[in-house]
Each structure stands twice: as structure tokens, then as C-alpha cells.
KEMAR-735588 format. One record per atom (N, C-alpha, C, CB): atom name; x, y, z. Coordinates in steps of 0.02 Angstrom, whole numbers. Atoms other than C-alpha are relative to their C-alpha. Glycine has a CB too. Layout:
% residues N
> a  x  y  z
> CA  X  Y  Z
...
END
This chain:
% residues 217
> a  x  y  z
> N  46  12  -55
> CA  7084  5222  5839
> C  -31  -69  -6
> CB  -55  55  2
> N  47  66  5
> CA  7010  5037  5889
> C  -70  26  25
> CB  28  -71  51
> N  71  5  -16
> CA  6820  5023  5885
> C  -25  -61  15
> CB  -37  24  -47
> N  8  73  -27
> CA  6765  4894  5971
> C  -47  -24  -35
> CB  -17  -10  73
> N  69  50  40
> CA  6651  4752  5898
> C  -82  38  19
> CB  -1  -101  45
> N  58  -28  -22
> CA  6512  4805  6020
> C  -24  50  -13
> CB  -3  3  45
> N  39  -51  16
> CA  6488  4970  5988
> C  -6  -15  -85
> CB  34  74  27
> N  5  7  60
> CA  6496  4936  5793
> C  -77  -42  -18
> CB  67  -35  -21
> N  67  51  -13
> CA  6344  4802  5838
> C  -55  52  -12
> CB  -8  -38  87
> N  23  -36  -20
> CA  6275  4929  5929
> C  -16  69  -57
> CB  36  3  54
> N  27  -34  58
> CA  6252  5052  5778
> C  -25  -43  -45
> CB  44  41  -31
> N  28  58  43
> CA  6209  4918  5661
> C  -63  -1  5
> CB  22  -65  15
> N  52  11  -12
> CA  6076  4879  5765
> C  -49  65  13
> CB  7  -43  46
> N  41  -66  -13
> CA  6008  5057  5799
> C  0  39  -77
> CB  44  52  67
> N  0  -5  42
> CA  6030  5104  5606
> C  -37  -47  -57
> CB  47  9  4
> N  -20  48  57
> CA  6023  4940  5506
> C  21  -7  -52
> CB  -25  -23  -13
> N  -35  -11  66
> CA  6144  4972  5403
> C  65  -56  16
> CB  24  93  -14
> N  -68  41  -12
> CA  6312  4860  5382
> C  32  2  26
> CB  35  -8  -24
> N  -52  -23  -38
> CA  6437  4812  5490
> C  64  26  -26
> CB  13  -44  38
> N  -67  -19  10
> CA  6583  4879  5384
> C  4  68  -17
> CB  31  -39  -49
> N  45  -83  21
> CA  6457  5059  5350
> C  17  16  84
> CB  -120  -1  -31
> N  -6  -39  -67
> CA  6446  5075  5538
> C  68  5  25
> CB  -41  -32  55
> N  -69  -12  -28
> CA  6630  5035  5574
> C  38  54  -46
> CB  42  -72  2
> N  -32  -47  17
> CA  6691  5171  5449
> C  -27  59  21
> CB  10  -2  -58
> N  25  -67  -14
> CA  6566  5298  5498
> C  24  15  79
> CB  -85  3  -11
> N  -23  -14  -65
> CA  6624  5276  5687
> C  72  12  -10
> CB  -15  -56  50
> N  -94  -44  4
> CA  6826  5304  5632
> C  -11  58  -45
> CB  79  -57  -48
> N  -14  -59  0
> CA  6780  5454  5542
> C  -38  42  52
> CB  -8  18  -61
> N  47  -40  -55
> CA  6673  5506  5696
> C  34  10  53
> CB  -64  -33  23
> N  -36  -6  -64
> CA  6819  5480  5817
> C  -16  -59  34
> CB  -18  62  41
> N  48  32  -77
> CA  6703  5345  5913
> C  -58  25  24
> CB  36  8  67
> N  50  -31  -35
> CA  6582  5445  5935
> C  -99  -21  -27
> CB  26  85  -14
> N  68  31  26
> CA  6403  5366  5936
> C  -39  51  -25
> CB  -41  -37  53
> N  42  -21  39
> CA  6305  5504  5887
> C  14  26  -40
> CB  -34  24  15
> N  -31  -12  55
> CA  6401  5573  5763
> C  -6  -67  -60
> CB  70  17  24
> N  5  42  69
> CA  6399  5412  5671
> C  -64  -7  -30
> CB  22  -70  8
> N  71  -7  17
> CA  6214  5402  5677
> C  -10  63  -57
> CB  -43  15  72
> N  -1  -23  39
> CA  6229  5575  5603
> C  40  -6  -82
> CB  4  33  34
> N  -50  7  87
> CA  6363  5544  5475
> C  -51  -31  -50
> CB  84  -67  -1
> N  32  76  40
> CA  6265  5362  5412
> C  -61  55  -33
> CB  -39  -90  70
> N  61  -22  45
> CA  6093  5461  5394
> C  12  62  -53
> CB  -60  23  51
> N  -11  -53  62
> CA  6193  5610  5293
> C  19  -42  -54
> CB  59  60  11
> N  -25  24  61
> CA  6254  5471  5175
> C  -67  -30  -11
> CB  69  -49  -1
> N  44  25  35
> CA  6094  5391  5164
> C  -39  70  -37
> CB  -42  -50  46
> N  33  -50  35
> CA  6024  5571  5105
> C  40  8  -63
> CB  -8  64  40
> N  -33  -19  73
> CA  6169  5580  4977
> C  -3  -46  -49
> CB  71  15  2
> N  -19  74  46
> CA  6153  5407  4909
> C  -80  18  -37
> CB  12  -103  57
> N  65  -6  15
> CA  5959  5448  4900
> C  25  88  -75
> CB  -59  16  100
> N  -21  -64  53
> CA  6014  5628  4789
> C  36  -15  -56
> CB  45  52  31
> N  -37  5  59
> CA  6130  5522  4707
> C  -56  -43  -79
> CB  76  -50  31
> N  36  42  27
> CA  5984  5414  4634
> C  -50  26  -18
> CB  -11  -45  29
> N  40  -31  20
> CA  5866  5532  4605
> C  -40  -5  -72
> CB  27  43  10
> N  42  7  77
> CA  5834  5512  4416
> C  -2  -83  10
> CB  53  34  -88
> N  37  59  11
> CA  5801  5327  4435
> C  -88  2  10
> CB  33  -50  49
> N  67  12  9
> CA  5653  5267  4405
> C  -32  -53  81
> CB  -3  -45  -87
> N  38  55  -62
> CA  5542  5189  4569
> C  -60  -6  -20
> CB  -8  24  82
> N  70  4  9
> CA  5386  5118  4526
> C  -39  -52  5
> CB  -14  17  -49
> N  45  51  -52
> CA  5371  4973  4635
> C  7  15  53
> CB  11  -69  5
> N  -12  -1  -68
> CA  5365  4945  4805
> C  -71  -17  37
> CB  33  70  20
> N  64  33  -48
> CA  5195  4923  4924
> C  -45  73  7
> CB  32  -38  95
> N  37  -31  -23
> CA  5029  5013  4964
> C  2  -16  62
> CB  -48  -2  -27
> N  8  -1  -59
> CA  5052  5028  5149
> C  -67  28  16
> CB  51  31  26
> N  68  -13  -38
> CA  4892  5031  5255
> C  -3  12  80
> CB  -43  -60  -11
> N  16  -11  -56
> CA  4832  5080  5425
> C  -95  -16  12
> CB  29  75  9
> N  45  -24  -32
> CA  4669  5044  5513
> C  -16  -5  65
> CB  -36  -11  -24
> N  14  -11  -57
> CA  4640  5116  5681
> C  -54  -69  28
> CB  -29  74  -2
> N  50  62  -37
> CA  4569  4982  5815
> C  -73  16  1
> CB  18  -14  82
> N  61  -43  -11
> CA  4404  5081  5826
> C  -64  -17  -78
> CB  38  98  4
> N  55  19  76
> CA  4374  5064  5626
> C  -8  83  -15
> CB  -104  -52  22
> N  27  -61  33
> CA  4349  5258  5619
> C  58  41  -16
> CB  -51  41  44
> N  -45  -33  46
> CA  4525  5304  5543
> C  21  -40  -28
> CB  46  38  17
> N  -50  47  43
> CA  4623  5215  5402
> C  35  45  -59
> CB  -45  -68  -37
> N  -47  -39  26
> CA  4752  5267  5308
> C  29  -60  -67
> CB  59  27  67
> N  -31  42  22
> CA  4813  5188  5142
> C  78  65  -51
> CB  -65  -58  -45
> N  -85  -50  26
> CA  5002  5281  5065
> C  52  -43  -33
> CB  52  34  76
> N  -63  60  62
> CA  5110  5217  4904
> C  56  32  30
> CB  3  11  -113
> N  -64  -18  -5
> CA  5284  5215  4934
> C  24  -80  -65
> CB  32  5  103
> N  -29  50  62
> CA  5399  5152  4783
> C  48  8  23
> CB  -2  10  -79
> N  -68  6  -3
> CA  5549  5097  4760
> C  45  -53  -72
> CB  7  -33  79
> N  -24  5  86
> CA  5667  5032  4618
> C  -17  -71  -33
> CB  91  9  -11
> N  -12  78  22
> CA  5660  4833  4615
> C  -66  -10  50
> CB  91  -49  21
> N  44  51  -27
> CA  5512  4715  4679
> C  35  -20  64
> CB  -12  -61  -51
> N  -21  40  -38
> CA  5632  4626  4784
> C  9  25  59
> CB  46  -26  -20
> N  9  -43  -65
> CA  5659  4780  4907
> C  -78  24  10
> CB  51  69  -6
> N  74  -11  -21
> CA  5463  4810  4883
> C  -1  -37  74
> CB  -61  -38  -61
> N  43  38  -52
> CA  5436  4640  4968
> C  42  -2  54
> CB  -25  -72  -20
> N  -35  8  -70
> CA  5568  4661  5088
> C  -50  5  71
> CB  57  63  5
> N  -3  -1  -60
> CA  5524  4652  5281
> C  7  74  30
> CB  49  -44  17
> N  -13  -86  -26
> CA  5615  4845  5311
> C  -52  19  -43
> CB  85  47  -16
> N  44  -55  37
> CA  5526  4929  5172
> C  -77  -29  3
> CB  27  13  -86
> N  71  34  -28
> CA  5356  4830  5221
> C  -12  40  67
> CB  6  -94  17
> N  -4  -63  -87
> CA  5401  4927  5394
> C  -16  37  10
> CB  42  31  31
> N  -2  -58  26
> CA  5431  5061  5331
> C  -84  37  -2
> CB  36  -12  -72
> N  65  -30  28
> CA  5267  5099  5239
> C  -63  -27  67
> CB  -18  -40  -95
> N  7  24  -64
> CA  5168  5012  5395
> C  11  51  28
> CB  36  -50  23
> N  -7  -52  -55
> CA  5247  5154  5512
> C  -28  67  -27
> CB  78  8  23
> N  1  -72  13
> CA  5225  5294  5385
> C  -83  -4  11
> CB  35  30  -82
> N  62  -9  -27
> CA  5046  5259  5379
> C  -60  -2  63
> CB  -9  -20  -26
> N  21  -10  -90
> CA  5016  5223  5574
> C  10  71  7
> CB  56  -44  65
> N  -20  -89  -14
> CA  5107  5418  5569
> C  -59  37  -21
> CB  72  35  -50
> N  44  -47  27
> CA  4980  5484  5450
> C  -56  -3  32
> CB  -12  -7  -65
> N  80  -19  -34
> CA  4834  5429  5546
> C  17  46  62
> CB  -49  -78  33
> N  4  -53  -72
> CA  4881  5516  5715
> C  36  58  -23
> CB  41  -30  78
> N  12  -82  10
> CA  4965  5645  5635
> C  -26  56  -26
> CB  26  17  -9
> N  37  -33  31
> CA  4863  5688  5492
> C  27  68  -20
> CB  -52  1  34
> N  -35  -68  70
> CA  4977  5795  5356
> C  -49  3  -35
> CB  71  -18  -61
> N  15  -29  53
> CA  4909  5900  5250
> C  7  -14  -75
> CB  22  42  10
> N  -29  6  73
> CA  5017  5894  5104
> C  69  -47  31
> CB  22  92  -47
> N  -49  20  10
> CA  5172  5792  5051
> C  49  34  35
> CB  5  -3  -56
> N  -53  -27  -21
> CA  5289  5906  5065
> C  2  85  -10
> CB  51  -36  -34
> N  -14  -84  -26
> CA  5341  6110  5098
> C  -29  22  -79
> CB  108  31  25
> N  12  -41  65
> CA  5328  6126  4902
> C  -78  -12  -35
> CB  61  -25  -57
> N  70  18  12
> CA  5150  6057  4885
> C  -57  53  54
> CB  -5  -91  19
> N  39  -49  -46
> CA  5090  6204  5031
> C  -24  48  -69
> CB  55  46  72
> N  31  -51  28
> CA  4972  6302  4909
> C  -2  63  6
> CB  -41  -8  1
> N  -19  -44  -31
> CA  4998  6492  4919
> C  -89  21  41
> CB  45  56  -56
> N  94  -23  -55
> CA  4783  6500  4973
> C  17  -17  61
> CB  -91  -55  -16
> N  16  28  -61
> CA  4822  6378  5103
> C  58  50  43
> CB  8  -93  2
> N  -44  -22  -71
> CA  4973  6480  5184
> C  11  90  -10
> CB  97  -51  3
> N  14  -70  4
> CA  4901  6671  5137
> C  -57  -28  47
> CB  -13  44  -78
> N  76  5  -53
> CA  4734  6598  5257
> C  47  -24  51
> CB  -82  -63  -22
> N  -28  41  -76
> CA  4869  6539  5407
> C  34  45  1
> CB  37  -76  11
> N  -34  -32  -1
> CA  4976  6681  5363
> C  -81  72  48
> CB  46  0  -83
> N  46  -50  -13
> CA  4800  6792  5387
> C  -36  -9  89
> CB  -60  -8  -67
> N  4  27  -79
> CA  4757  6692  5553
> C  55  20  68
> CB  7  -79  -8
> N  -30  -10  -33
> CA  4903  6716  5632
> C  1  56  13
> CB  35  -20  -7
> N  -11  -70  -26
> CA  4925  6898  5612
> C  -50  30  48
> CB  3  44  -56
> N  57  -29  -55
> CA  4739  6918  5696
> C  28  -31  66
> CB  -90  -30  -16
> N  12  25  -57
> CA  4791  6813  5830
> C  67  57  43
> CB  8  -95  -3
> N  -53  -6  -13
> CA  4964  6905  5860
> C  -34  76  21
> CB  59  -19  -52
> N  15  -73  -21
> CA  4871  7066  5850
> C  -66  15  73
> CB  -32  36  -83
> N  53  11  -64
> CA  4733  7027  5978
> C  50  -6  77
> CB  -52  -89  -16
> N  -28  15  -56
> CA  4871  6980  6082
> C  69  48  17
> CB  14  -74  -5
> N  -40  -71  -11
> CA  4948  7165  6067
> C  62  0  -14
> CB  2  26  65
> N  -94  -26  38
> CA  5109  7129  5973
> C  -12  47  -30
> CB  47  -50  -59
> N  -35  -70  70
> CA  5171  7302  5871
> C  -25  -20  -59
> CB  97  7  -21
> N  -11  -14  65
> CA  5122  7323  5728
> C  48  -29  -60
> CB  12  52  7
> N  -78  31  52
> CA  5295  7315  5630
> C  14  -65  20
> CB  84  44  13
> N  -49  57  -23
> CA  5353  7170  5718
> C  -52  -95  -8
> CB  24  29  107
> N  32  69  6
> CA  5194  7060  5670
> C  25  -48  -42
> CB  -62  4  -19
> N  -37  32  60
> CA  5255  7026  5487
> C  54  -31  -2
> CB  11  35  -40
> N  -76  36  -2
> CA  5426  6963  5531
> C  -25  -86  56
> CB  79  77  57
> N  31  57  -41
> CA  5341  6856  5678
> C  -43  -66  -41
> CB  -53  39  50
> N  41  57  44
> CA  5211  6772  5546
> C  42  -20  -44
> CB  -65  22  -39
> N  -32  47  35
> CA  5336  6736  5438
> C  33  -62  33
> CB  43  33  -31
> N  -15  59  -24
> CA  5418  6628  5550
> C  -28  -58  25
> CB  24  10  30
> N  44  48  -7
> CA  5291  6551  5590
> C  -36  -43  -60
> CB  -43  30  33
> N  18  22  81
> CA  5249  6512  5409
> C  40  -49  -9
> CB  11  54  -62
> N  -42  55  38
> CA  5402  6412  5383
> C  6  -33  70
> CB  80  23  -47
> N  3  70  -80
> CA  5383  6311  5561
> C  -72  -54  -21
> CB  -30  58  115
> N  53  35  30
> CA  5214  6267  5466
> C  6  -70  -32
> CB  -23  40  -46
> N  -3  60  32
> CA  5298  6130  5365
> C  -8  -47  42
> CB  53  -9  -36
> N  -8  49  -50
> CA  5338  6039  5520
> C  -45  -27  17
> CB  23  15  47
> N  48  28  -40
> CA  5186  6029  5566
> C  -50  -21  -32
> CB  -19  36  44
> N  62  28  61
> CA  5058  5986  5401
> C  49  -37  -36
> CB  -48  65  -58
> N  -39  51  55
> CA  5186  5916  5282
> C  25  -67  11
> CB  58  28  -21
> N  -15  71  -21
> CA  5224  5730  5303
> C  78  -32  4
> CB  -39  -41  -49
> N  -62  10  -14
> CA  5392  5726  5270
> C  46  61  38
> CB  25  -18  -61
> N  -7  -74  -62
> CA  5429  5865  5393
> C  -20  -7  65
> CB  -46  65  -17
> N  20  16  -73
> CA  5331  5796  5540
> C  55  -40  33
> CB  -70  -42  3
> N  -24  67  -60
> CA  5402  5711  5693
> C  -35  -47  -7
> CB  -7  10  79
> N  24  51  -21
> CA  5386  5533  5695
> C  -22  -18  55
> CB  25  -30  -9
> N  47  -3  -76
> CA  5250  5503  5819
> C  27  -55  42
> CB  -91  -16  -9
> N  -38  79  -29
> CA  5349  5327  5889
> C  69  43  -3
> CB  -4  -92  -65
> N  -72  -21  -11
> CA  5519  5436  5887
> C  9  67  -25
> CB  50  -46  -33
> N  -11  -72  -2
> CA  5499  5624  5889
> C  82  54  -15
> CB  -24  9  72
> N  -60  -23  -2
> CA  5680  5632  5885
> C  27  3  -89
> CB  43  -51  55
> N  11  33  63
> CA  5660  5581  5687
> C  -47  29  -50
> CB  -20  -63  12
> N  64  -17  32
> CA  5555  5653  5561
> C  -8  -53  -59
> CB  0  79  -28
> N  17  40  46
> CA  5470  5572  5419
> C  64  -25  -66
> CB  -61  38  -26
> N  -58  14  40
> CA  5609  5607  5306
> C  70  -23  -12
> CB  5  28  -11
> N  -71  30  -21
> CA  5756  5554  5414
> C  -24  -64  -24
> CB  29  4  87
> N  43  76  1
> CA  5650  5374  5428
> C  18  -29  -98
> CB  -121  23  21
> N  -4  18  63
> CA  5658  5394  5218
> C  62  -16  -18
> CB  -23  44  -38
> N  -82  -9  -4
> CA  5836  5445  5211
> C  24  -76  15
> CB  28  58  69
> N  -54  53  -26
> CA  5898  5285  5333
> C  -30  -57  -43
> CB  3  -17  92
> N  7  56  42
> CA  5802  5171  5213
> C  20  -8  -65
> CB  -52  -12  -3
> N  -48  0  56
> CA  5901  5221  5056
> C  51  -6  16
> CB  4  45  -39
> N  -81  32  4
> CA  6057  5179  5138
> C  -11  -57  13
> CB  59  23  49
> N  -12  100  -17
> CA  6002  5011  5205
> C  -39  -14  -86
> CB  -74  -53  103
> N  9  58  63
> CA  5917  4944  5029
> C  39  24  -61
> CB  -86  -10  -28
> N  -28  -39  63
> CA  6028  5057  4915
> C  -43  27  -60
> CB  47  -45  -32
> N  50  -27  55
> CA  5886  5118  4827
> C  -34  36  -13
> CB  -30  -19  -14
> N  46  -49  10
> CA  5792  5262  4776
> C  -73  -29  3
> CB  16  32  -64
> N  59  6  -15
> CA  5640  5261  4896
> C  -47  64  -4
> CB  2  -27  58
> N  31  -60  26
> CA  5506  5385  4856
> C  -86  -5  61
> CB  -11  -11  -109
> N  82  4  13
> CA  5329  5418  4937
> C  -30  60  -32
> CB  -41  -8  69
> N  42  -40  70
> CA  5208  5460  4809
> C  -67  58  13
> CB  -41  -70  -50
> N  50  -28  -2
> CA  5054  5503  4888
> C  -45  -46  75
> CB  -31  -1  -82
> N  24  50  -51
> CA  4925  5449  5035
> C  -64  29  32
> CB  56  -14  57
> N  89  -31  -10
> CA  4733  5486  5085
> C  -2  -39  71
> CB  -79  -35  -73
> N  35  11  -51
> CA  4662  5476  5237
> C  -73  19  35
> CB  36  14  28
> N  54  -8  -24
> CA  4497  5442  5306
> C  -5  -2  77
> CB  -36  -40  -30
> N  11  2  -76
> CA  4411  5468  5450
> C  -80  3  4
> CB  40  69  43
> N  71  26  -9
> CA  4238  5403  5507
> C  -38  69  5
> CB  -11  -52  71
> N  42  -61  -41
> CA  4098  5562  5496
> C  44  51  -43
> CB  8  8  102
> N  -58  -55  36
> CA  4249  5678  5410
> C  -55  56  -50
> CB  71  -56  -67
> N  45  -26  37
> CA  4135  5821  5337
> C  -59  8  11
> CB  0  -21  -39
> N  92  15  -38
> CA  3963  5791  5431
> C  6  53  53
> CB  -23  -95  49
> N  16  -62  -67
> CA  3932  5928  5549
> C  -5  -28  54
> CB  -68  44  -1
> N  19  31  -52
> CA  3939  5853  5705
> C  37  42  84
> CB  26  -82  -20
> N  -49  -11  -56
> CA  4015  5869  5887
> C  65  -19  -10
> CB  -19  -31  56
> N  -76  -11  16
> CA  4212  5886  5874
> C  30  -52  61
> CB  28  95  8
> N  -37  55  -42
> CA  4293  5721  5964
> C  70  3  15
> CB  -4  -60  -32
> N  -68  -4  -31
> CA  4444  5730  6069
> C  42  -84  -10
> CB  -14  24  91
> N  -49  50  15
> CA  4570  5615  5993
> C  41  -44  10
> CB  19  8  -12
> N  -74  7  -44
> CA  4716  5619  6099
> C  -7  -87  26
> CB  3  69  87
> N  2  58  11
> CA  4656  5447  6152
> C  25  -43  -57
> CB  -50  -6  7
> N  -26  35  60
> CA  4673  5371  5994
> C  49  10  -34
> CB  -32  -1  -39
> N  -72  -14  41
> CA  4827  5439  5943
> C  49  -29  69
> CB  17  105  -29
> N  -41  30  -63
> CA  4906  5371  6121
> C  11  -57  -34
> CB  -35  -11  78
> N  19  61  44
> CA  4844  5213  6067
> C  45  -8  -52
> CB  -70  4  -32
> N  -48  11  83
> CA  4939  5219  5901
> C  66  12  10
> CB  -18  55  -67
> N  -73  9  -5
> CA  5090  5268  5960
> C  22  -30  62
> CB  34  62  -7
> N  -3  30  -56
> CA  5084  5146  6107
> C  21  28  56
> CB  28  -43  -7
> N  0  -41  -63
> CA  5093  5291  6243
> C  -45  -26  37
> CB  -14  70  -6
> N  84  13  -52
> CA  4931  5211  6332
> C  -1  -74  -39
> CB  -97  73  -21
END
């Protein structure tokens, strides 16, 4: 099968990965553009698995602060060498993850950092709500569970939708950056404030400021 230059561009540029990565992933894809997209980001997850025991323990404190001043966000992400620290992508990178954390505001890292307190009190929420709203009996417990493991998606950081590309979660975003720098990228950890956080006050509608951040408005 010929693949034309253009479309080979054309993944390149929607990946940033190499042109001789995107032209093999499109001949085992047939041609097919989204397939290669998928293929590329399953090899950047295997290259990332394959690297696993390296050591990362440079890379950048990425920051965020909201135009307002009343959220900021600062989140390590490492990685193996200095030289992909100071890169441009992985400068991006950490930059987007922490624009994410302010409007989306994870919980935890990741699925295995959910505490069993925190998801026996969401497991205990839900069932009141399910039962108020006259589901059976039997059929609550199977219902809250599923809802238990849809939970990651939605507190864990590498589990969320990227708020700038919903189509993407945090961890794809990680994934396509261990195939473009070849390197075991890691994030470590990441706090977020918020102006008032803890003060008893009136409860502020957000949605503004999270438009804002992901340039919807």
C-alpha cells in the first residue's frame, strides 16, 4: 500500500512523533488515520512499560495560576535526562497538566491511591441516593459498584478527560509523550489551592472560570 507524504505529515503533526513512526504505523493500519493514532499511542504505552524501572528524577515543576489569582496549581512531573526536562513538549506538557488540575480538581493521582474511607463514604452516598430514588433493593449493590469504578474517571488525574480535548485523558497525554522523547515520564505528585478553600463561606459557581481555562469563553 502507498501512503502518501501528506497524510504521514498529517499524523506527525497531530501526534508529534516521527515521520518514519507515523509512516509504519499507517502501513500496519491499512491507511487508516485513526487507527494509527491508536496504534502510535499503544506503542507509546509499551515503550513507557518498557522503561518502567528507570530511574526519572528530573524534569520541571509545572505551574498554573488562574487570571483571577484565586486558584494555582503547582505538579512535578519527571523524567529521565535534564535535556527532555528543558524541552519545549515536556515544558507543555506539565503547563497543560496543571491548567487540567485547576478546572478539574483530582482528588488523588491515580485509581490505586482512592483510599478504601474515601470510596466506602461515596459507595454509602450513592446507595442513599439510589434508594430515595426507589431502585430494588438487590439491584442497588451491583448499581453502586459501577459506579465506584466510573469514580476514577472522575477524581483521579490520570483518569480524567483532558479539559482542552475530552477525547484524551490525562494518561493518553502521558503515554504520547513517552513515545515522542523516548523516555520514562512519570507524574509524581501536585497540590492545589484555591483562594478561601476551608473558610465557611458562600459556595461560588465556577463554571466561569473553568471556561476561561479551557478557552470555551
Amino acid at each position: 500500500m502507498t501512503i502518501s507524504a501528506s497524510v504521514v505529515k498529517e499524523l506527525r503533526e497531530k501526534t508529534g512523533v516521527g515521520m518514519m513512526d507515523c509512516k509504519k504505523a499507517l502501513e500496519a493500519c491499512d491507511g487508516d488515520f485513526t487507527k494509527a493514532v491508536d496504534y502510535l499511542r499503544k506503542k507509546g504505552l509499551a515503550a513507557g512499560e518498557k522503561r518502567a524501572a528507570k530511574v526519572a528524577a528530573e524534569g520541571t515543576i509545572g505551574y498554573y495560576i488562574h487570571s483571577n489569582s484565586r486558584i494555582g496549581v503547582l505538579v512535578e512531573v519527571n523524567c529521565e535526562t535534564d535535556f527532555v526536562g528543558r524541552g519545549e513538549q515536556f515544558q507543555a506538557f506539565a503547563k497543560d497538566v496543571a491548567m487540567h488540575i485547576a478546572a478539574a480538581n483530582p482528588r488523588f493521582l491515580t485509581a490505586d491511591e482512592m483510599d478504601e474511607d474515601y470510596k466506602n463514604h461515596e459507595a454509602e452516598i450513592y446507595a442513599a441516593q439510589l434508594k430515595d430514588q426507589g431502585k430494588p433493593e438487590k439491584m442497588i449493590p451491583n448499581i453502586v459498584k459501577g459506579k465506584l469504578a466510573k469514580l476514577a474517571s472522575e477524581v483521579c488525574l490520570l483518569e480524567q478527560p483532558f479539559v482542552k480535548n475530552p477525547d484524551l485523558t490525562i494518561r493518553d497525554l502521558l503515554n504520547e509523550l513517552v513515545l515522542k522523547t523516548g523516555e520514562k515520564i512519570a507524574i509524581r505528585r501536585f497540590v492545589r489551592f484555591q483562594l478561601g478553600e476551608g473558610i465557611e463561606k458562600k459556595k461560588e459557581n465556577l463554571a466561569d472560570e473553568i471556561a476561561q481555562m479551557t478557552g470555551q469563553k
